[in-house]
N, C-alpha and C positions, 0 to 999 in steps of 0.2 A: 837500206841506207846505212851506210857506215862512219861514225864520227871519229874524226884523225885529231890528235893532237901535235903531235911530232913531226915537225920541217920534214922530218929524214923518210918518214913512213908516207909521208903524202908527195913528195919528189918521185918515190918507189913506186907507189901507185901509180901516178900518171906515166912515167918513164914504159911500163908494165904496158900500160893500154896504148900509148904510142907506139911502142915498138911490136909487141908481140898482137895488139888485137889492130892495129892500124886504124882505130876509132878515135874522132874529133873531139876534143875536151872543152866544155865553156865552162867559164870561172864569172858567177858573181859575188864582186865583192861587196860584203856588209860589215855594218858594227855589231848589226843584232838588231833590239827592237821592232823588229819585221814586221811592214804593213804592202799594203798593198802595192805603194809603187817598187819597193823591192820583189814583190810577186810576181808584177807586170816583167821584169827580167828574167825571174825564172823562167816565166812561162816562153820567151822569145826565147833562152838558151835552151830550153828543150826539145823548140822546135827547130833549132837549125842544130843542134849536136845529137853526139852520139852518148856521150857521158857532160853532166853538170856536177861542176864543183861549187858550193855557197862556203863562202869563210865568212867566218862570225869571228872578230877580233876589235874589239876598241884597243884602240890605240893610241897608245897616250901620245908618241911624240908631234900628234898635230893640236893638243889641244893648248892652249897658252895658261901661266901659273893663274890666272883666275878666273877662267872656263873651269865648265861643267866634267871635268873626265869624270872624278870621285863619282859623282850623282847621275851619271849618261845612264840608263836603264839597261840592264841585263837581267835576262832570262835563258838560257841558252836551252831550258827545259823545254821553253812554252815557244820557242822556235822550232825549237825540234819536231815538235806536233805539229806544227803547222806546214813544214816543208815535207811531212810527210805524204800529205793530199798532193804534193805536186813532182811525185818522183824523182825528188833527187837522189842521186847516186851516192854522194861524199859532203860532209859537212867539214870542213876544217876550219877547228877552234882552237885554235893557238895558246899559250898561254903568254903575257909579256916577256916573262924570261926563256920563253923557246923564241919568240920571234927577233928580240937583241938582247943574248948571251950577254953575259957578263966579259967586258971588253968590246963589247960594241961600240966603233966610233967609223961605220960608213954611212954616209948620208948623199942624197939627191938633190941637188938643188938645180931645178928649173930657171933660170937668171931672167930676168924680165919678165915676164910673165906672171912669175909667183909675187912679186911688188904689185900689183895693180888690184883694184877692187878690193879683194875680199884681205888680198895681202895686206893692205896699209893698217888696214886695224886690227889682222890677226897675225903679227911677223911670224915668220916659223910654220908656219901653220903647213903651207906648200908644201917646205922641205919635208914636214911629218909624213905627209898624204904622198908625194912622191918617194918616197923611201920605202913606205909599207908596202905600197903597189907594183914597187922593182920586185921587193922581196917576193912578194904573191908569186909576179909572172914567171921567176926566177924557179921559184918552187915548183906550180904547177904544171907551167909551158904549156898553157894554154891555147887555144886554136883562136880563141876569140873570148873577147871578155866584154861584159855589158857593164853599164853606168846610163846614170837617169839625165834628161836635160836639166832640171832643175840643178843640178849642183854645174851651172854649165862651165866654168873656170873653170874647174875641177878637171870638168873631161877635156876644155882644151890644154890643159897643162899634160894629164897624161897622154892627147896623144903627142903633143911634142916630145917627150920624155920618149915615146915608144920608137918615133922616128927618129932620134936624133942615136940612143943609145942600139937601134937595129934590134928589140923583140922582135920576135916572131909570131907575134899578138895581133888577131885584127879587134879594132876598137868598134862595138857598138853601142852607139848611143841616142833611148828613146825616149818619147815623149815626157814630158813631167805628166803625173796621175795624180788627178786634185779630187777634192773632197766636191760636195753638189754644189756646195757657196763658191766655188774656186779655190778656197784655200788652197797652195799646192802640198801634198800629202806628205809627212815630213816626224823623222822620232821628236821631234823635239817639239812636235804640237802636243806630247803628253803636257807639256808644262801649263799650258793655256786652261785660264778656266772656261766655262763656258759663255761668260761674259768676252773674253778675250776671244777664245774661237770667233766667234761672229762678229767682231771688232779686226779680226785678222783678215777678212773676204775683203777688204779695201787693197789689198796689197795687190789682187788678181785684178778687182777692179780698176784700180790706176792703170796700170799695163795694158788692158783690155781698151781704157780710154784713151794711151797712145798710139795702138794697134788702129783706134778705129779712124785717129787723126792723121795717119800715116797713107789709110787707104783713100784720105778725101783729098789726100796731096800735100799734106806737111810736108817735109822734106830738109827741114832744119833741127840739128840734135836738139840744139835746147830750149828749143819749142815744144818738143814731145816729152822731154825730161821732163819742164815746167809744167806741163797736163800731167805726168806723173807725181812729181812734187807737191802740185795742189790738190790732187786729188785725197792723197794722204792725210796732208794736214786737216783734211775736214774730218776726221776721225780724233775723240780726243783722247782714245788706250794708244793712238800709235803715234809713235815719235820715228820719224826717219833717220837712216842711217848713210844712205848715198842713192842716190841714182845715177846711173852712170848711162850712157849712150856710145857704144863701143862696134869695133870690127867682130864680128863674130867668132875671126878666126885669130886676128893678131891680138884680140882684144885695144887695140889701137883706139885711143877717144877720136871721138869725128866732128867737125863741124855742120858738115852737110852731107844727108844720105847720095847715095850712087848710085852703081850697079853691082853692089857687094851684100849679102846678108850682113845686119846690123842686131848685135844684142843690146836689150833695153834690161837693163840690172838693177836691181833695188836689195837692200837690207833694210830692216825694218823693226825695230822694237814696240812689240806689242805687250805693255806691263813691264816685267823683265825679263822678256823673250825672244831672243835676236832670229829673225827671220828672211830666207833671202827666195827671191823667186827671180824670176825672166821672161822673156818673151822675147821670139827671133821675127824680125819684120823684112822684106825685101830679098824671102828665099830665090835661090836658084832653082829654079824647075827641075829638077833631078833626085834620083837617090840616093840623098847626101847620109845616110843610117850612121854608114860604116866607113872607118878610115884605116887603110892596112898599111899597116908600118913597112 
């Protein structure tokens, strides 16, 4: 395993195994803090490629002036160790000023999409997370790149971003990977104490409560949102942030479910620990994994 720090050196690598070895490269992207549902990707990029890339980079331009960047946890030692049990190939660890140089002013912005949910109360935030993830694909050129459901905006923003700009990136994206309570596994459960952890399983549980009001024939959004919103407030560490009942894929708010998968979104502050989970209801029977730009 070799750890890259230089855009130019890790461009060369992959360009190297593209051309001369004709072997498939998957990229996942991380900040660091590595737990297990970041593992659950590795382990899928290693079984559908030939070479895995893991970037380790926080990135400041999605964090907003009074978020967490300064204090987001890094270790890139005690990563290192860890990705070593699961063969990966290349760690690309960036530094800020290798990833925007001095005179950097190109930026992403996803237009609709990046406003909605998680946008309204983190502005910028999109633009941040689609910019670094150009830059990634751009670098690495990728065959395929993984992301978690849990962050689901996220990956529907990049795959629009991958369709609309023509990567050559197929998009996989899999299960969120929770803790035994449900909590969904996530860096920023370091912050929670153990009071707060177990005050956190309410977040899975409301969802879980919509899921199940969904299967006896609910079929009105904010009837299930409202099972999700009560459910919460019976919890007194957690204070709600949104629930949203959306299109899965336009993120479109709905009134009434269809024939289209529906995402059920929640933010959530448990103490002072902003947490977001989901749950997809009213799949299409198919294997929706993967979306190839």
């Amino acid at each position: 395993m070799e750890i890259i720090n230089r855009r130019q050196r890790m461009s060369s690598v992959a360009r190297k195994i593209r051309r001369d070895q004709d072997r498939t490269i998957g990229l996942v992207p991380t900040m660091g803090a590595l737990h297990e549902g970041h593992l659950s990707l590795v382990r899928e990029a290693r079984r559908m490629c030939d070479v895995v890339v893991v970037s380790v980079f926080v990135n400041p331009t999605q964090f907003g002036p009074t978020e967490d960047f300064e204090h987001y946890p890094r270790d890139l030692t005690k990563d290192t160790a860890l990705l070593t049990d699961y063969n990966v190939d290349f760690i690309f660890a960036p530094t800020a000023e290798e990833m925007y140089p001095r005179g950097f002013c190109t930026y992403v912005n996803v237009s609709g999409l990046s406003k909605l949910l998680e946008g309204e109360s983190r502005p910028g935030h999109f633009r941040g997370v689609a910019t670094v993830v150009s830059i990634l694909l751009n670098t690495v050129r990728p065959d395929f790149a993984f992301f978690g459901q849990k962050d689901a905006q996220q990956s529907v923003i990049i795959k629009r971003m991958v369709k609309d700009l023509a990567f050559d990136t197929e998009i996989v994206v899999l299960p969120t990977v929770r803790e035994d309570s449900g909590l969904a596994i996530s860096s920023r459960n370091l912050y929670l104490t153990e009071a707060e952890r177990e005050s956190a399983a309410v977040i899975h549980h409301a969802l879980a409560k919509a899921k199940e009001s969904f299967k006896k024939g609910e079929r009105h959004a904010t009837k299930l949102a409202e099972a999700v919103r009560s459910s919460i407030e019976t919890e007194p560490h957690a204070r709600l942030g949104y629930v949203s009942v959306v299109d899965a894929e336009t993120l479109e708010t709905l009134e009434k479910i269809e024939d289209r998968p529906v995402l059920i979104a929640v933010a959530a502050y448990i103490g002072k620990t902003r947490l977001i989970d989901n749950i997809v209801v009213n799949k299409v029977k198919k294997d929706a994994a993967t979306s190839k730009a």
